[in-house]
mmCIF file of the N, C-alpha and C atoms, coordinates in Angstrom:
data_MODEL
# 
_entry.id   MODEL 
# 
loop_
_atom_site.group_PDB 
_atom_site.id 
_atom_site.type_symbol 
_atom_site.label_atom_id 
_atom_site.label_alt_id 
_atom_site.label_comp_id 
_atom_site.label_asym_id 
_atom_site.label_entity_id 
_atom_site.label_seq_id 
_atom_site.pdbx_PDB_ins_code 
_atom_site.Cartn_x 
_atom_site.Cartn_y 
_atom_site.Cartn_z 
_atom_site.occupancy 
_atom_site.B_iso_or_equiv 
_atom_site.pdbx_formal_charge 
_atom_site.auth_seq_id 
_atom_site.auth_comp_id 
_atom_site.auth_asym_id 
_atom_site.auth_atom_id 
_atom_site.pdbx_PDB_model_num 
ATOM 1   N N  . UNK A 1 1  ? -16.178 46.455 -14.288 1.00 0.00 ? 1  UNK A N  1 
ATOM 2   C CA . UNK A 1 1  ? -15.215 46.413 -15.368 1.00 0.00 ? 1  UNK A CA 1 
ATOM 3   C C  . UNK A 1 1  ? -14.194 47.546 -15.236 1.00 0.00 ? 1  UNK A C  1 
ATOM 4   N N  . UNK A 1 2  ? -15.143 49.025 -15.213 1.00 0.00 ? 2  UNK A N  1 
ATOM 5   C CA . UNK A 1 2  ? -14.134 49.992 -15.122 1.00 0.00 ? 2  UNK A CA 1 
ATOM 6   C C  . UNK A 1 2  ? -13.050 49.526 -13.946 1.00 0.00 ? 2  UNK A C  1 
ATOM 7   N N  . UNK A 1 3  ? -13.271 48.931 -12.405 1.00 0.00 ? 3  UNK A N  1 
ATOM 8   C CA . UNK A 1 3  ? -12.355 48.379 -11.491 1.00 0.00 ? 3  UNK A CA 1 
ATOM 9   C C  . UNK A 1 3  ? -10.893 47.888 -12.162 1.00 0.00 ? 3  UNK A C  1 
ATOM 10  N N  . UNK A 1 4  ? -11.033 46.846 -12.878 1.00 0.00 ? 4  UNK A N  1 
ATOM 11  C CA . UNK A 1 4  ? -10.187 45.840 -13.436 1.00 0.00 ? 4  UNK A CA 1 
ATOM 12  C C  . UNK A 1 4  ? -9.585  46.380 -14.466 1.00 0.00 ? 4  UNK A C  1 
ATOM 13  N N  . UNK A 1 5  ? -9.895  47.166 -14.972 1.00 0.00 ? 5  UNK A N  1 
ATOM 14  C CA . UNK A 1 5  ? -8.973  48.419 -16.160 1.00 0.00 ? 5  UNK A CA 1 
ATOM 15  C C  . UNK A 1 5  ? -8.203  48.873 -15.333 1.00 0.00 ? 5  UNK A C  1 
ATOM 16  N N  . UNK A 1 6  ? -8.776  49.635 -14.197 1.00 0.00 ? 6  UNK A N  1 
ATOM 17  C CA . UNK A 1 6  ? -8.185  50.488 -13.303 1.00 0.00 ? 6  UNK A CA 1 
ATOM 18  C C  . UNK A 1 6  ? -6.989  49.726 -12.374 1.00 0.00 ? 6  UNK A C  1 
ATOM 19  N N  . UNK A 1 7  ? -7.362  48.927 -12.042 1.00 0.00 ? 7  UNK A N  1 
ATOM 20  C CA . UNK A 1 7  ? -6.231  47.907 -10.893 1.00 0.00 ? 7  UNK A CA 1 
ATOM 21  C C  . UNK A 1 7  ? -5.257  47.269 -12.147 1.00 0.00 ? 7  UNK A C  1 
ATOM 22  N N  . UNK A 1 8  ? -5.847  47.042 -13.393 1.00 0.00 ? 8  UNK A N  1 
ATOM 23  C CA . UNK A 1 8  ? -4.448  46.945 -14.563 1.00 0.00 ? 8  UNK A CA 1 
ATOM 24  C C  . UNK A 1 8  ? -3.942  47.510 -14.656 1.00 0.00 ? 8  UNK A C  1 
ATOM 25  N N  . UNK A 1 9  ? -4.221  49.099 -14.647 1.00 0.00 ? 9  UNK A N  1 
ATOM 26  C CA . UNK A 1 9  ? -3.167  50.009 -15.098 1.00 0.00 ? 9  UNK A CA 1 
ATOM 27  C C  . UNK A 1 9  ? -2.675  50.430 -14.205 1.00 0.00 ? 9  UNK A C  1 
ATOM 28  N N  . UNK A 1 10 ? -2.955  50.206 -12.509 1.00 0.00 ? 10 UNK A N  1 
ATOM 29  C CA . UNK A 1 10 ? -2.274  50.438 -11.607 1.00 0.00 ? 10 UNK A CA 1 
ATOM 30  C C  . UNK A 1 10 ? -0.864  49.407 -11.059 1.00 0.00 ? 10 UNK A C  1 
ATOM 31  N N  . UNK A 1 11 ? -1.346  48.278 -11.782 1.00 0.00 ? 11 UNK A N  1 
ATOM 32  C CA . UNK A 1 11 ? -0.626  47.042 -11.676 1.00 0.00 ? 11 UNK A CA 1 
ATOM 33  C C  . UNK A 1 11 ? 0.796   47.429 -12.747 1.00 0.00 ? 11 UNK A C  1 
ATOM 34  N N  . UNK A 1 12 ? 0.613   47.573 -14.068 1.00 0.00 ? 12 UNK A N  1 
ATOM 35  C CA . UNK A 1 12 ? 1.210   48.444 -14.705 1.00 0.00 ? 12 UNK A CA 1 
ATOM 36  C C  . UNK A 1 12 ? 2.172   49.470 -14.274 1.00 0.00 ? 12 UNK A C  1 
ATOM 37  N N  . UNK A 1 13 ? 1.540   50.373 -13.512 1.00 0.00 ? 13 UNK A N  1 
ATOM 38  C CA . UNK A 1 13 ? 2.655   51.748 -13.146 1.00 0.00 ? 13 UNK A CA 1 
ATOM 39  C C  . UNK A 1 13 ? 3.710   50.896 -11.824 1.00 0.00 ? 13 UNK A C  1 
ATOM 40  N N  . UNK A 1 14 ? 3.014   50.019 -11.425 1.00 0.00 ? 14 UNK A N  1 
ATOM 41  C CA . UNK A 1 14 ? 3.741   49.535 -9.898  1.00 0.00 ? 14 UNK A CA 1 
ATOM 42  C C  . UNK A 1 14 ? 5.143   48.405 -10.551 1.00 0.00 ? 14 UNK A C  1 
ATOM 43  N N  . UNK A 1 15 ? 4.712   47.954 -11.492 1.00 0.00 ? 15 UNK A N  1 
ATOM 44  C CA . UNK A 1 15 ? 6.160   47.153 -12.135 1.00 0.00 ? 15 UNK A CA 1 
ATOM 45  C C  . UNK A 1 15 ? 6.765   47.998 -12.924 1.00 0.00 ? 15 UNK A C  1 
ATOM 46  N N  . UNK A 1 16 ? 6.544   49.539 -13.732 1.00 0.00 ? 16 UNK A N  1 
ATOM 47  C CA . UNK A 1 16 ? 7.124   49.937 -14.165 1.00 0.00 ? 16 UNK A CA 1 
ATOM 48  C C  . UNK A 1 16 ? 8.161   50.925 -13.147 1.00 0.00 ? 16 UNK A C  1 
ATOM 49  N N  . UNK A 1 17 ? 7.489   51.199 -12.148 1.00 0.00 ? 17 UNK A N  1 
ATOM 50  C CA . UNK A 1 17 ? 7.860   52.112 -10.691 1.00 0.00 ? 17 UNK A CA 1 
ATOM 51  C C  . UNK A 1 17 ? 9.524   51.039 -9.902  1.00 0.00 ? 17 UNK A C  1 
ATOM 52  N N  . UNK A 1 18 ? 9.015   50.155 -10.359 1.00 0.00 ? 18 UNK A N  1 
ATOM 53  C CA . UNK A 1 18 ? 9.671   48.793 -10.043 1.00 0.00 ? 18 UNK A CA 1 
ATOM 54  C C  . UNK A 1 18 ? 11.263  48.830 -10.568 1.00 0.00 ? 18 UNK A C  1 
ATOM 55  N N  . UNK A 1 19 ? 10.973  48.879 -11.676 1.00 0.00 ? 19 UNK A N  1 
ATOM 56  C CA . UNK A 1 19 ? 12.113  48.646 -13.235 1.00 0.00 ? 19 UNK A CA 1 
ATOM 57  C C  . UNK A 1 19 ? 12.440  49.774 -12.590 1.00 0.00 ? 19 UNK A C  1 
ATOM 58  N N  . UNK A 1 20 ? 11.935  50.700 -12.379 1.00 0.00 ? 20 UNK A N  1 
ATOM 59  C CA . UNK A 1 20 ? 13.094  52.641 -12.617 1.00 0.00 ? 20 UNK A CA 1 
ATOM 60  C C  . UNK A 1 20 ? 14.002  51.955 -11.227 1.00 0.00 ? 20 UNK A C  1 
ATOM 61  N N  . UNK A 1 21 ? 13.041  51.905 -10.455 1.00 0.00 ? 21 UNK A N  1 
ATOM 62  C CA . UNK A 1 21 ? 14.195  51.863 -8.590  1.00 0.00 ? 21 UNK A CA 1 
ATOM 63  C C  . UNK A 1 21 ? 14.861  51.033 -8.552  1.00 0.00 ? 21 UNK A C  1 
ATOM 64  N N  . UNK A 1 22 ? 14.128  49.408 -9.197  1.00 0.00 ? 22 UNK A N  1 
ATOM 65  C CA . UNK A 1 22 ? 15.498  48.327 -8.835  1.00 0.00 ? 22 UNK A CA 1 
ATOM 66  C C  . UNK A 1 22 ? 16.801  48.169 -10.058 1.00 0.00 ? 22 UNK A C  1 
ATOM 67  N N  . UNK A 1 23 ? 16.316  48.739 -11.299 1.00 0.00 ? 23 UNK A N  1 
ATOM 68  C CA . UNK A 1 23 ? 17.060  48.722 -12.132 1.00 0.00 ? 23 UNK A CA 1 
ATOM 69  C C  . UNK A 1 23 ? 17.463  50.077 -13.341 1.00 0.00 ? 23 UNK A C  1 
ATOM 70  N N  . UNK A 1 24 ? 16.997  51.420 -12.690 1.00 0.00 ? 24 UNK A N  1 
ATOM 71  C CA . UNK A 1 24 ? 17.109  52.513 -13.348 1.00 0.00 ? 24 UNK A CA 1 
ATOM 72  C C  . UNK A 1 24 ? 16.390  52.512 -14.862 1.00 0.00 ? 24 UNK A C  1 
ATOM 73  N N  . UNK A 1 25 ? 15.906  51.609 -14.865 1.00 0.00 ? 25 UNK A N  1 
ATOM 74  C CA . UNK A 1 25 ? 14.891  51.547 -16.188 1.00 0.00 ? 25 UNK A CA 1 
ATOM 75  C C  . UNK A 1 25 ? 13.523  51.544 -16.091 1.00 0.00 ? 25 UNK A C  1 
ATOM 76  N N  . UNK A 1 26 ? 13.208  52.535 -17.295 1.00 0.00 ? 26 UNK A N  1 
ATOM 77  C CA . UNK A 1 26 ? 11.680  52.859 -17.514 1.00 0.00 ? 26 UNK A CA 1 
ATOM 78  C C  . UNK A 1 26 ? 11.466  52.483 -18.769 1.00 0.00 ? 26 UNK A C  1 
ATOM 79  N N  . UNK A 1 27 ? 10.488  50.953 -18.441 1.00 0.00 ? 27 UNK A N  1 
ATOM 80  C CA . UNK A 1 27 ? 9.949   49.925 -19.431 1.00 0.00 ? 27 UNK A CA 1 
ATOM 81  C C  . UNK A 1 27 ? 9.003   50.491 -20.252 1.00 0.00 ? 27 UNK A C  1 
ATOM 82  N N  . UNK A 1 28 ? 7.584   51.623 -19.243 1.00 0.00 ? 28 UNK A N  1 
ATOM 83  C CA . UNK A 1 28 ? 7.271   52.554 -20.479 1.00 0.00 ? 28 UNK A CA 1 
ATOM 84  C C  . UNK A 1 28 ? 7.489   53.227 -22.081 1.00 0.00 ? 28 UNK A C  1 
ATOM 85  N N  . UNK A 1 29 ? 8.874   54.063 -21.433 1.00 0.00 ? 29 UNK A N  1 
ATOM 86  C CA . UNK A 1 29 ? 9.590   55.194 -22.336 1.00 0.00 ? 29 UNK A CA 1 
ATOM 87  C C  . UNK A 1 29 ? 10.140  53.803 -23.092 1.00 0.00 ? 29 UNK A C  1 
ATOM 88  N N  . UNK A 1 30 ? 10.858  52.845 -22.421 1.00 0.00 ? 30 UNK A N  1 
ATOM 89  C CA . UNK A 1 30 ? 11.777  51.859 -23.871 1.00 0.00 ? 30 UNK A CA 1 
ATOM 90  C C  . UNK A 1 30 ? 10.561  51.522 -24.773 1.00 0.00 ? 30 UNK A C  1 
ATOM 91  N N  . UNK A 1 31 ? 9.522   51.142 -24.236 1.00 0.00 ? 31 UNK A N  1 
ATOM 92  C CA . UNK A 1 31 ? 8.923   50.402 -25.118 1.00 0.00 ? 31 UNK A CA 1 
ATOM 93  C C  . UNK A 1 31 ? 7.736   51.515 -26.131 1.00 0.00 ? 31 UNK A C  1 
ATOM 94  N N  . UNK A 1 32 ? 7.994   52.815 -25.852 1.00 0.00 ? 32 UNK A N  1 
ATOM 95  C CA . UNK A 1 32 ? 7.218   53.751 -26.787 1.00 0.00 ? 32 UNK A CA 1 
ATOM 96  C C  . UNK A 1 32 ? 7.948   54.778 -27.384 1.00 0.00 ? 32 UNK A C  1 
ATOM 97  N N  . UNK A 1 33 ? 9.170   54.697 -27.262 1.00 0.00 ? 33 UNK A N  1 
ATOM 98  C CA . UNK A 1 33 ? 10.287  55.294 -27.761 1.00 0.00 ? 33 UNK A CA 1 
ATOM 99  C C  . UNK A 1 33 ? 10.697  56.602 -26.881 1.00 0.00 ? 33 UNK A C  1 
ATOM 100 N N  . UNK A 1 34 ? 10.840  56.947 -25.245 1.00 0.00 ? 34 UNK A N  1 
ATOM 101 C CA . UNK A 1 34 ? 11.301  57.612 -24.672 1.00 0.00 ? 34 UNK A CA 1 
ATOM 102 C C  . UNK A 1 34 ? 10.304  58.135 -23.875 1.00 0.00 ? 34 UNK A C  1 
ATOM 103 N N  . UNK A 1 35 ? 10.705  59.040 -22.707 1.00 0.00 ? 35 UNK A N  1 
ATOM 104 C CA . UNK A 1 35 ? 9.316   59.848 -22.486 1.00 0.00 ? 35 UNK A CA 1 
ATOM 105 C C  . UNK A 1 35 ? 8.330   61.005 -22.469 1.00 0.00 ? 35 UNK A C  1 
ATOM 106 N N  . UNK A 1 36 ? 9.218   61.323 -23.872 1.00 0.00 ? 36 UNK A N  1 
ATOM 107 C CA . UNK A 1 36 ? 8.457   62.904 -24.418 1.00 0.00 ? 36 UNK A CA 1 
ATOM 108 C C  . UNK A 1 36 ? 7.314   62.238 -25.319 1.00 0.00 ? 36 UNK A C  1 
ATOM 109 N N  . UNK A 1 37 ? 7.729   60.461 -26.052 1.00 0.00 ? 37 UNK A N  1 
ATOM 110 C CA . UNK A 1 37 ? 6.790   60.335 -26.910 1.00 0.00 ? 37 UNK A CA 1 
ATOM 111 C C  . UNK A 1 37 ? 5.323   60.304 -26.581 1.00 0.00 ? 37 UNK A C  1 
ATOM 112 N N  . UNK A 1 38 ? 4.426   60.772 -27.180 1.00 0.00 ? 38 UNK A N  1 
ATOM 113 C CA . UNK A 1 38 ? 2.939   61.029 -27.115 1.00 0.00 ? 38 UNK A CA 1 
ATOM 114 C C  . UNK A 1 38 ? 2.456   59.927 -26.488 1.00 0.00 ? 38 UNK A C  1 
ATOM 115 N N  . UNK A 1 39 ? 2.939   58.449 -26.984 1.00 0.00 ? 39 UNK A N  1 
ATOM 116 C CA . UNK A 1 39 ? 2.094   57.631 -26.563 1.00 0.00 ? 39 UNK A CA 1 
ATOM 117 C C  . UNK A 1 39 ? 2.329   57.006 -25.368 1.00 0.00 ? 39 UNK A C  1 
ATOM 118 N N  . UNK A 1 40 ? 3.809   57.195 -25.016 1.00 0.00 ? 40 UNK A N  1 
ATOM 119 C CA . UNK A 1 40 ? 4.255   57.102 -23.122 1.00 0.00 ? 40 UNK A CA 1 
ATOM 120 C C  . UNK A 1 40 ? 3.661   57.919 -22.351 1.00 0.00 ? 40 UNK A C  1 
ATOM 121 N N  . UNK A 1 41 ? 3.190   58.937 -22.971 1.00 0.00 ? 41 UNK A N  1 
ATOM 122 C CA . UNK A 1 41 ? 2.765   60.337 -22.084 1.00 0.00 ? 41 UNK A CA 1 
ATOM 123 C C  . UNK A 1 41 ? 1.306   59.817 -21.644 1.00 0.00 ? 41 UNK A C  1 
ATOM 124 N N  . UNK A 1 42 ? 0.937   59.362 -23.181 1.00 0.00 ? 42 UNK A N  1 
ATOM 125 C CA . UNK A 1 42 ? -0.801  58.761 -22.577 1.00 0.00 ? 42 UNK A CA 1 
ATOM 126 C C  . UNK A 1 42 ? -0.749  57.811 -21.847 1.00 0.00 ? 42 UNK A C  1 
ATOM 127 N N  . UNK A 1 43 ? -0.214  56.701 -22.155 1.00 0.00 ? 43 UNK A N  1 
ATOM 128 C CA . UNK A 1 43 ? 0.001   55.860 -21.073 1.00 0.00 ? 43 UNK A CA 1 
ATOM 129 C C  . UNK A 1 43 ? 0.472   56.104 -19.586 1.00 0.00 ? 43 UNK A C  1 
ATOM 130 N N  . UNK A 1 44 ? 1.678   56.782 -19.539 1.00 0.00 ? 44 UNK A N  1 
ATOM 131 C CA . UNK A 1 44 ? 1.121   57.423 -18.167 1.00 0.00 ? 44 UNK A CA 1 
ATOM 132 C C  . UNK A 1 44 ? 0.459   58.388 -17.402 1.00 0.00 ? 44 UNK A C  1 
ATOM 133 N N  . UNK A 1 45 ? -0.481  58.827 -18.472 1.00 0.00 ? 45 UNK A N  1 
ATOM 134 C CA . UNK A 1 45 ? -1.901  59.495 -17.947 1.00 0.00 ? 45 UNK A CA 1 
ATOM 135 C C  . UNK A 1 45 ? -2.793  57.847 -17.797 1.00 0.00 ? 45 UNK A C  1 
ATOM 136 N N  . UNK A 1 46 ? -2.768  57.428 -18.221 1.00 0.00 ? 46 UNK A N  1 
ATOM 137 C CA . UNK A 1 46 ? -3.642  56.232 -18.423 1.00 0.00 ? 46 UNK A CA 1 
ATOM 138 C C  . UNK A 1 46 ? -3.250  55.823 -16.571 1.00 0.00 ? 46 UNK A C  1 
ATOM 139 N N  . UNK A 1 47 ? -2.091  55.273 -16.405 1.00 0.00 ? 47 UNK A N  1 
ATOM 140 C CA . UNK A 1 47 ? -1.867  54.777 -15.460 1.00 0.00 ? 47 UNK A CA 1 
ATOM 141 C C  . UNK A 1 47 ? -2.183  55.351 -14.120 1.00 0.00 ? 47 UNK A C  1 
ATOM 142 N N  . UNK A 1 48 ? -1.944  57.179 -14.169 1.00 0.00 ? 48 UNK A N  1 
ATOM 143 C CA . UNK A 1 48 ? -2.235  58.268 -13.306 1.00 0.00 ? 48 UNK A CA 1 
ATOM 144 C C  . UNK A 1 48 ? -3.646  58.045 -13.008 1.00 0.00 ? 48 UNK A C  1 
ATOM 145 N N  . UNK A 1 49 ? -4.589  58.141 -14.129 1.00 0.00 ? 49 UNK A N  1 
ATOM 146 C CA . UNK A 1 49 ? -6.101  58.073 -14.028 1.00 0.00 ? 49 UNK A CA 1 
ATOM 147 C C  . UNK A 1 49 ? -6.481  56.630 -12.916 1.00 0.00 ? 49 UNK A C  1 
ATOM 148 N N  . UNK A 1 50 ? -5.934  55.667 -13.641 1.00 0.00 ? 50 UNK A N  1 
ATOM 149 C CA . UNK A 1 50 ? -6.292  54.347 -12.770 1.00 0.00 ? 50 UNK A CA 1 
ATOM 150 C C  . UNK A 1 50 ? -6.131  54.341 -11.448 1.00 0.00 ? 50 UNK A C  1 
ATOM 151 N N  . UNK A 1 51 ? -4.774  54.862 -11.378 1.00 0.00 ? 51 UNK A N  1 
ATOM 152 C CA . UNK A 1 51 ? -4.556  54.635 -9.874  1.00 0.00 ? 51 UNK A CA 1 
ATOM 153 C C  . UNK A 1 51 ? -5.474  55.964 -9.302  1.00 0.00 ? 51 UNK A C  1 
ATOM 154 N N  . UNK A 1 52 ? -5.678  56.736 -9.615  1.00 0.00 ? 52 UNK A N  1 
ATOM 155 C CA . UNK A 1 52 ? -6.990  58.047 -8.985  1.00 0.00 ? 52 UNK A CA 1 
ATOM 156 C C  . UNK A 1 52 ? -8.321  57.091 -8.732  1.00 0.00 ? 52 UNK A C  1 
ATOM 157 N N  . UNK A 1 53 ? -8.714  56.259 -9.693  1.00 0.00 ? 53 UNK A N  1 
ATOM 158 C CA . UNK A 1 53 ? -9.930  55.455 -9.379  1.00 0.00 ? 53 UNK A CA 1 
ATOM 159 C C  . UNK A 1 53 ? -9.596  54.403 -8.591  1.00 0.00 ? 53 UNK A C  1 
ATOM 160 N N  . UNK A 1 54 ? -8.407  53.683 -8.261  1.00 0.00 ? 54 UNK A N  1 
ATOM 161 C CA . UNK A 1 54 ? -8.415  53.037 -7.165  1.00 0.00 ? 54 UNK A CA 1 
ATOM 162 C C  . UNK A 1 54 ? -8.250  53.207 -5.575  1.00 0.00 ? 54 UNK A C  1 
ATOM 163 N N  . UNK A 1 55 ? -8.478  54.569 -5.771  1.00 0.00 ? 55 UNK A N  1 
ATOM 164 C CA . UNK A 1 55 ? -8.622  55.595 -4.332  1.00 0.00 ? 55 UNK A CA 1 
ATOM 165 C C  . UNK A 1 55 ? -9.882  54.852 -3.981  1.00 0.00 ? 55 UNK A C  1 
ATOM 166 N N  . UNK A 1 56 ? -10.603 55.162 -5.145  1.00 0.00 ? 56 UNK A N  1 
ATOM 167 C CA . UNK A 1 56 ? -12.130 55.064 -4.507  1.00 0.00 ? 56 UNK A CA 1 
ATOM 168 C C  . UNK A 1 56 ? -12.030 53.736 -3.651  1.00 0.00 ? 56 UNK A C  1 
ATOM 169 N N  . UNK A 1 57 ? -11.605 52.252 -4.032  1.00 0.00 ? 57 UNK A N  1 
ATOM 170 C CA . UNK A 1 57 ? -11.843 51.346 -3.686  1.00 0.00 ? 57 UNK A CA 1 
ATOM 171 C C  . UNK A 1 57 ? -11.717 51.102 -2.094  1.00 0.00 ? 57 UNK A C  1 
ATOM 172 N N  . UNK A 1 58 ? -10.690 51.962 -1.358  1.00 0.00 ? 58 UNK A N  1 
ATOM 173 C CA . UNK A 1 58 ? -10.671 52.292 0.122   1.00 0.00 ? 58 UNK A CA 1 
ATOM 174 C C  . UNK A 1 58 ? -11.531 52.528 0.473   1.00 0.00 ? 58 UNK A C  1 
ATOM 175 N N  . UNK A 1 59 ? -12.581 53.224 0.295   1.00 0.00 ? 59 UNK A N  1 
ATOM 176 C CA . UNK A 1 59 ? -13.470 53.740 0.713   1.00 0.00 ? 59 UNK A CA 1 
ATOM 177 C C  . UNK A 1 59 ? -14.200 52.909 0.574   1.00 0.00 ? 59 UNK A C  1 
ATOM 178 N N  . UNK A 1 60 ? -14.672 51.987 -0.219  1.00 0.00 ? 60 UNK A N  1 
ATOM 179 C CA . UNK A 1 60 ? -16.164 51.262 -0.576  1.00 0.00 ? 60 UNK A CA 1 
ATOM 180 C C  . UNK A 1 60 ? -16.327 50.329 0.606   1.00 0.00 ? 60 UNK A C  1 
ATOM 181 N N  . UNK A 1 61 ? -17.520 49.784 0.656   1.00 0.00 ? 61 UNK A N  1 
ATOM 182 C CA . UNK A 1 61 ? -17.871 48.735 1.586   1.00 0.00 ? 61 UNK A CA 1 
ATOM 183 C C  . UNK A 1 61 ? -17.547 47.341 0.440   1.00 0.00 ? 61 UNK A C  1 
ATOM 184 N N  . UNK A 1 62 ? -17.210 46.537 1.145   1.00 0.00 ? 62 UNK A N  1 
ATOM 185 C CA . UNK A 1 62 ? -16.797 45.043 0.751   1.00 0.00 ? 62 UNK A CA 1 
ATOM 186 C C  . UNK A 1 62 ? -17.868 44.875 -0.085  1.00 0.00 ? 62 UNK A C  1 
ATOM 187 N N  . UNK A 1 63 ? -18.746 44.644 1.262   1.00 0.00 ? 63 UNK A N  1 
ATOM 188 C CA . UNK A 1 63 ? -20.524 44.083 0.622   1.00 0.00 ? 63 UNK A CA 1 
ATOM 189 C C  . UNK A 1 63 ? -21.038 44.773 -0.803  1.00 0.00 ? 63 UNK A C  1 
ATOM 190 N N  . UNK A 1 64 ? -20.674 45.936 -1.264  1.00 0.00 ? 64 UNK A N  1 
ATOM 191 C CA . UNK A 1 64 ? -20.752 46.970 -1.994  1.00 0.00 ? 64 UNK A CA 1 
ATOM 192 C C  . UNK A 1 64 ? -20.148 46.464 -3.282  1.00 0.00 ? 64 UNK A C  1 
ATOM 193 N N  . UNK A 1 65 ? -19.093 45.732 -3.488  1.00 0.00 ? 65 UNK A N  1 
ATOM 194 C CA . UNK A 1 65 ? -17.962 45.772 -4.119  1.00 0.00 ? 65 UNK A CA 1 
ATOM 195 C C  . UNK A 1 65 ? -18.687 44.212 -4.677  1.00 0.00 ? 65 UNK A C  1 
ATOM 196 N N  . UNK A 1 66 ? -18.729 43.614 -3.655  1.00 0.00 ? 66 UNK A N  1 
ATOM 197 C CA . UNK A 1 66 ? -19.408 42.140 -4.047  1.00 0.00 ? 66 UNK A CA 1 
ATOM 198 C C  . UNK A 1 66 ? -20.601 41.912 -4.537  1.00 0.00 ? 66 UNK A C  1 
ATOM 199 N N  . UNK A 1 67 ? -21.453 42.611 -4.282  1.00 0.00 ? 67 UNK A N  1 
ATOM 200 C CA . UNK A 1 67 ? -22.710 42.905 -5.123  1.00 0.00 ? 67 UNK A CA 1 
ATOM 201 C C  . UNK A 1 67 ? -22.952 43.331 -6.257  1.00 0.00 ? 67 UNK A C  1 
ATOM 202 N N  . UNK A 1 68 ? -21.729 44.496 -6.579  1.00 0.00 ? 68 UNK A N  1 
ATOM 203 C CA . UNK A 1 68 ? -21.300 44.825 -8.046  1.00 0.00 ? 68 UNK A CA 1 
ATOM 204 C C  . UNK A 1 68 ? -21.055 43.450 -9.174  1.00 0.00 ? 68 UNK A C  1 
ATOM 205 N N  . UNK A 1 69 ? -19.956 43.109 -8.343  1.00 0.00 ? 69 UNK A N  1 
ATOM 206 C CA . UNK A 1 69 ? -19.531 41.860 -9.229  1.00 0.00 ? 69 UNK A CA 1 
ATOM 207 C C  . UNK A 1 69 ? -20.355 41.087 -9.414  1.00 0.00 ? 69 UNK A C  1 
ATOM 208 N N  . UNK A 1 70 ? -21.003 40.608 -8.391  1.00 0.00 ? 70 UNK A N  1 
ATOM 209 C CA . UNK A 1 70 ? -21.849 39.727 -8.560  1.00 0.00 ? 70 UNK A CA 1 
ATOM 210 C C  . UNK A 1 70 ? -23.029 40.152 -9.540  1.00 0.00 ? 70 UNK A C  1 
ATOM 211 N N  . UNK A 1 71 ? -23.527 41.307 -9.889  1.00 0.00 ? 71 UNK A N  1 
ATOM 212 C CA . UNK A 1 71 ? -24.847 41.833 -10.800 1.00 0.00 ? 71 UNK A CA 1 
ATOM 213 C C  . UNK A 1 71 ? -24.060 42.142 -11.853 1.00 0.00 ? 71 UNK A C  1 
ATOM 214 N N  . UNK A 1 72 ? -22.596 41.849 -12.395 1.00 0.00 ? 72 UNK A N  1 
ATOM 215 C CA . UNK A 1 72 ? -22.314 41.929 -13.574 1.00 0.00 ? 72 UNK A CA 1 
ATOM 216 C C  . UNK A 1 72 ? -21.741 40.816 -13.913 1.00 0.00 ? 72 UNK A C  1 
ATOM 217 N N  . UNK A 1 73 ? -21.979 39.893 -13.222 1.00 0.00 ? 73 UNK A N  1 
ATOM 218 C CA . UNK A 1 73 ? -21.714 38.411 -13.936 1.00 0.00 ? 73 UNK A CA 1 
ATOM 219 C C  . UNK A 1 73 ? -23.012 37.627 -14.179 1.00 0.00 ? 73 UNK A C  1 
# 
């Protein structure tokens, strides 16, 4: 589960990363009122954190990864 939080909010920073370069806009800050506000700030701690835990996923073994899923379904 924690995975799929994590690859959301990495999915997240990569279309917002998106908006700034192809169109000088940060969909974040519009949509929380800039980016001093508190709750853009968490959110992109939120997003920072995720993508730190999807480091790990390089590293894992496949078989590893599939066995997870599989013992939580």
């Amino acid at each position: 589960m924690l995975d799929r939080i994590a690859l959301i909010l990495t999915i997240v920073g990569a279309l917002n990363w998106g908006t700034i370069g192809l169109f000088q806009f940060d969909m974040v800050a519009f949509l929380f009122g800039g980016q001093d506000n508190i709750i853009a700030r968490i959110v992109y701690s939120l997003v920072a954190l995720g993508g730190i835990w999807c480091i790990s996923l390089l590293f894992r073994d496949r078989e590893e990864i599939t066995k997870i899923e599989s013992s939580a379904h």
